[in-house]
Every structure is written in C-alpha cells, then in structure tokens.
C-alpha positions as a Markdown table, in Angstrom:
| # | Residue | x | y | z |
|---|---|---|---|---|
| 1 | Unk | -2.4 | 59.3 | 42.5 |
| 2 | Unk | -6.3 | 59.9 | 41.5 |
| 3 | Unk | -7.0 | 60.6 | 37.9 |
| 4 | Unk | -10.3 | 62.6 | 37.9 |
| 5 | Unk | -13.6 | 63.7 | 36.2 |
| 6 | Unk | -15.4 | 67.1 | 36.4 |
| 7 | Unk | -18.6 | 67.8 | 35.1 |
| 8 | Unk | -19.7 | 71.8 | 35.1 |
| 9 | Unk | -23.2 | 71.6 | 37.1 |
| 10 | Unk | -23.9 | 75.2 | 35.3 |
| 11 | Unk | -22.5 | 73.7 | 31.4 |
| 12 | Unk | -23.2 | 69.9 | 31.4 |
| 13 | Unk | -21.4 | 69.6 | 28.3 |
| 14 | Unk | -18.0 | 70.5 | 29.9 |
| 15 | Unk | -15.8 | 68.4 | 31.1 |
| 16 | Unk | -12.1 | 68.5 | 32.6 |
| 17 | Unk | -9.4 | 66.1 | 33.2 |
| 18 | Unk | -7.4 | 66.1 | 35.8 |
| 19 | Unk | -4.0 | 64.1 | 38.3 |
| 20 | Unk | -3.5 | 64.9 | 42.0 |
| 21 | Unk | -2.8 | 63.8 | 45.4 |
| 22 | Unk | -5.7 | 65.2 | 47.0 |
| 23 | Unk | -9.1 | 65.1 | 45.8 |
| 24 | Unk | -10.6 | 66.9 | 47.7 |
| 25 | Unk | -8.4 | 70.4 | 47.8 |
| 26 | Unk | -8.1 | 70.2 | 44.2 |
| 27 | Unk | -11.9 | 69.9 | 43.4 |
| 28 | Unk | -12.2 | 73.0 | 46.3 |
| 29 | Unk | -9.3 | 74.8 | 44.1 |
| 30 | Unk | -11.8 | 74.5 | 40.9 |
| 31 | Unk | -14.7 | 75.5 | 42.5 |
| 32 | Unk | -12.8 | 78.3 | 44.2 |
| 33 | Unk | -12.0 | 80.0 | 40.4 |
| 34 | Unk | -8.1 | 78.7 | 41.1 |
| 35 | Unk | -7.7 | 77.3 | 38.0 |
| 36 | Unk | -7.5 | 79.4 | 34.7 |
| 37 | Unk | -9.0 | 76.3 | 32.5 |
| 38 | Unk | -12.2 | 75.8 | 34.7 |
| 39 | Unk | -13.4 | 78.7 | 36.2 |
| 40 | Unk | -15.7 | 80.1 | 33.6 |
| 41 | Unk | -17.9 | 76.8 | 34.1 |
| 42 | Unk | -18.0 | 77.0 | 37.7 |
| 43 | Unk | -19.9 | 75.1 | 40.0 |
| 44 | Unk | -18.1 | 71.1 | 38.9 |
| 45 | Unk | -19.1 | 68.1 | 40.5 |
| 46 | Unk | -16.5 | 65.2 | 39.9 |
| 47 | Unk | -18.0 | 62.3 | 38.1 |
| 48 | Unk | -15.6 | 59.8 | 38.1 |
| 49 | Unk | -12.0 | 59.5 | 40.3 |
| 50 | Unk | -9.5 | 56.5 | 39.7 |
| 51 | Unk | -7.0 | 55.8 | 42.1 |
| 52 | Unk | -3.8 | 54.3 | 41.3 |
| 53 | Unk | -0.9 | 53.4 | 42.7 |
| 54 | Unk | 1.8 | 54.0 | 39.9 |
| 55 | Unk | 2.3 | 57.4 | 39.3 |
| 56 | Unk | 3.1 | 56.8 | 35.9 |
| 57 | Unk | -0.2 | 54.9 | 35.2 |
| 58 | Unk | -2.3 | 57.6 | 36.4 |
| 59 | Unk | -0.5 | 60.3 | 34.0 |
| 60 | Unk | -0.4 | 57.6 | 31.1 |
| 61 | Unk | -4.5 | 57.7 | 31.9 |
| 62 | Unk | -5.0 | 61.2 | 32.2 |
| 63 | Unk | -3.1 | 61.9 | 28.8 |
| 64 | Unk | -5.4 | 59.5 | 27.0 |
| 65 | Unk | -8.7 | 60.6 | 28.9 |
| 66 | Unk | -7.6 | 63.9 | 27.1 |
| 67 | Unk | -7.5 | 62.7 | 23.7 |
| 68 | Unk | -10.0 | 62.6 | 21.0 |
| 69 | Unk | -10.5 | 58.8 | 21.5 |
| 70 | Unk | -9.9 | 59.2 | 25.8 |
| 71 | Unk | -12.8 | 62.0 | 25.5 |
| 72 | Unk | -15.4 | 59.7 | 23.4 |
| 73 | Unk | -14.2 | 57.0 | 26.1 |
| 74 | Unk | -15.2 | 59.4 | 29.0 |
| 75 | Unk | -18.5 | 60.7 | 27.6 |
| 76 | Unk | -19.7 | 56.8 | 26.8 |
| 77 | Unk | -18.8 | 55.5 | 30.1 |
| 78 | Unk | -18.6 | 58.5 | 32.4 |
C-alpha cells in the first residue's frame, strides 16, 4: 500500500495526503479533477511515496501525515 505526497505545481503551499494501490491511476485521478479535495489546485506533482507492506502501517502513516504534528513532519522533510 503507498502512502503518498502531492504538491499543487500551480499553489506550492498545498499539499494532500493520500493511501492507494496504484500510484499511478490515483495521481492521473487528481490531475484529472476526480477528486473533490484536490481539484481546485490542479496540476500536483507527488513529492514523496512510501511503500509498505502492512496495510495497517500505511493507514496508521497516512492518519498522522494528516495531523498538525504529521503536517509540520511533511513540510520539514518533504
């Protein structure tokens, strides 16, 4: 399961969080305006993606990556 990373290129102050199976159909799915949270800010261009092999892991890591301390976490090292 990949955890991932957008950035808006257009608003480089956004940033979304997101868990899938495939990478690459759900950053097409973004750009394509398919998602209510993220198509104002279209075009993103994923920064980071973290592959793990527990499913629960990668939720457990997405849920903190969208907290307050998860979002100062991603904007220090992403």
């Amino acid at each position: 399961m990949w955890v991932y990373v957008l950035r808006s290129v257009k608003s480089r102050e956004r940033m979304y969080v997101g868990l899938t199976e495939d990478i690459d159909r759900r950053v097409d799915e973004h750009n394509a305006g398919k998602s209510n949270s993220t198509y104002r800010f279209r075009p993103w261009k994923c920064e980071v993606k973290i592959w793990f092999d527990d499913p629960e892991k990668a939720k457990r890591f997405e849920s903190y990556l969208k907290t307050g301390s998860g979002r100062t976490f991603s904007k220090r090292h992403f």
